[in-house]
C-alpha positions as CSV (number, residue, x, y, z in Angstrom):
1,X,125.8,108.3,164.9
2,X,123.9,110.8,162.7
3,X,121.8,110.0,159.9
4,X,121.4,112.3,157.1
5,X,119.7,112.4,153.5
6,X,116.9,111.2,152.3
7,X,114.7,108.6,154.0
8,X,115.3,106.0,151.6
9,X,119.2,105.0,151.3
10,X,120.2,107.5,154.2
11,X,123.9,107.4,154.9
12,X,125.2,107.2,158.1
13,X,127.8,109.3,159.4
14,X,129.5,108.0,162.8
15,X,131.6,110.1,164.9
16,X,135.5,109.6,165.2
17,X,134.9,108.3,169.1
18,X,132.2,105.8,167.5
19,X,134.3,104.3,164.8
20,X,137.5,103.8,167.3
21,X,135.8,102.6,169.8
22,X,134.1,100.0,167.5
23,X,137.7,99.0,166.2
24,X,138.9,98.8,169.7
25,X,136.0,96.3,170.9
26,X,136.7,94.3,167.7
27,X,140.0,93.8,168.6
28,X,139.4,93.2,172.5
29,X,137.2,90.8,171.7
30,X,136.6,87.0,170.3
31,X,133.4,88.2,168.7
32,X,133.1,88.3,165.1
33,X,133.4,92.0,163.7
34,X,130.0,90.6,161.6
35,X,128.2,90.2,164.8
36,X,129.4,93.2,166.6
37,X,128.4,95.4,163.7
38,X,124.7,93.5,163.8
39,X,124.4,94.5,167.4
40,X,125.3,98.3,166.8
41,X,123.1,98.1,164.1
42,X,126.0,99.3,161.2
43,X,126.8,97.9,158.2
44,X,128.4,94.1,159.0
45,X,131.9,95.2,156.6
46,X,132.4,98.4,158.9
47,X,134.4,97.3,161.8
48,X,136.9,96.0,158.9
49,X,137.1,98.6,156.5
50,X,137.7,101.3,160.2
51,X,140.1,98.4,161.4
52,X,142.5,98.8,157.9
53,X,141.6,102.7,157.8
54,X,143.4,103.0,161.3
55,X,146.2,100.4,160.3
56,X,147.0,102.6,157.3
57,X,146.9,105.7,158.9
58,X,149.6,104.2,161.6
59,X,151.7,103.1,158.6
60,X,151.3,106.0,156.6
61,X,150.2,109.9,156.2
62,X,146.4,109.3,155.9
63,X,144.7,110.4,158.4
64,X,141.9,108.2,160.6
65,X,138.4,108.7,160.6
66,X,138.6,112.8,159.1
67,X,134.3,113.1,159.2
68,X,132.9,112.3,156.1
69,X,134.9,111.0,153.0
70,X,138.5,109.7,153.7
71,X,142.6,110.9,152.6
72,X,141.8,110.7,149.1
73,X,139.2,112.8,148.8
74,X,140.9,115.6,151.1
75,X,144.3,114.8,148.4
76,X,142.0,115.3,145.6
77,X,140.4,118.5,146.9
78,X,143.8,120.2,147.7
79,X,144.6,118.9,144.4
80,X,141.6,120.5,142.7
81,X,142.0,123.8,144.2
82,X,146.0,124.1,143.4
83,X,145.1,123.3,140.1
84,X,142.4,126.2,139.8
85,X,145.4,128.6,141.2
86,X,147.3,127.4,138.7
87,X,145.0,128.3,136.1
88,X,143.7,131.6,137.4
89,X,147.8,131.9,136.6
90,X,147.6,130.8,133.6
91,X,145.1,133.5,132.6
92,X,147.1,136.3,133.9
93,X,150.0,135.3,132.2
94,X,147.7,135.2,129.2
95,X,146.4,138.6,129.8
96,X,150.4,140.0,130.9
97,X,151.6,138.5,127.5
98,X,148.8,140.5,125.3
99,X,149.5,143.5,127.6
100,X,153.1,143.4,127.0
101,X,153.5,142.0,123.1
102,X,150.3,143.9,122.1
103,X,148.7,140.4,120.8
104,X,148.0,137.0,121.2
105,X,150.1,134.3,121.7
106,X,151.0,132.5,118.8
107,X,149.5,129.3,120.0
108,X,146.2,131.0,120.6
109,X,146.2,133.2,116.5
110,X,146.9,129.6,115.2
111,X,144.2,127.8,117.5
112,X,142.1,130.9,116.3
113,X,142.8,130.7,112.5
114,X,142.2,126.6,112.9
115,X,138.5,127.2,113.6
């Protein structure tokens, strides 16, 4: 377990080998995940929210327990740099279509002439 940030509200960040083997001692056992996560001293909804995270992740293409964040956020920033390709793309097409026509697109004089 590592703690990081600033002293008050610091955020945890547990290890891959922490969070399974937390999950795998909830399951083993008869304890309540509550009371397990009180002994290891983690928040008590952990060992339920790692539980469904590893369910998921057998069901479907998430992956379990990446580091920090979760699937979404690594969707989100592949997402986020396609789309910055695609407008760095965008721009040269602009630039190719000036280049080759000798003047802006029609959508861009009109957007011009609006202002």
């Amino acid at each position: 377990m590592i703690k990081e940030g600033s002293i008050m509200g610091a955020r945890s960040v547990f290890t891959r080998e922490f969070k399974e083997r937390v999950v795998k001692l909830a399951l083993k056992t008869d304890r309540k995940r509550s009371e397990i996560a009180q002994d290891l001293g983690i928040n008590r909804n952990m060992p339920a929210r790692w539980k469904r995270e590893m369910k998921q992740s057998e069901t479907g293409p998430m992956k379990t327990f990446t580091g920090r964040g979760n699937a979404r956020d690594e969707e989100t920033a592949r997402l986020r740099k396609e789309i910055a390709g695609l407008r760095e793309t965008n721009e040269l097409l602009k630039k190719a279509f000036v280049h080759l026509h000798g003047r802006e697109s029609p959508v861009a004089a009109y957007l011009f002439m609006r202002q």
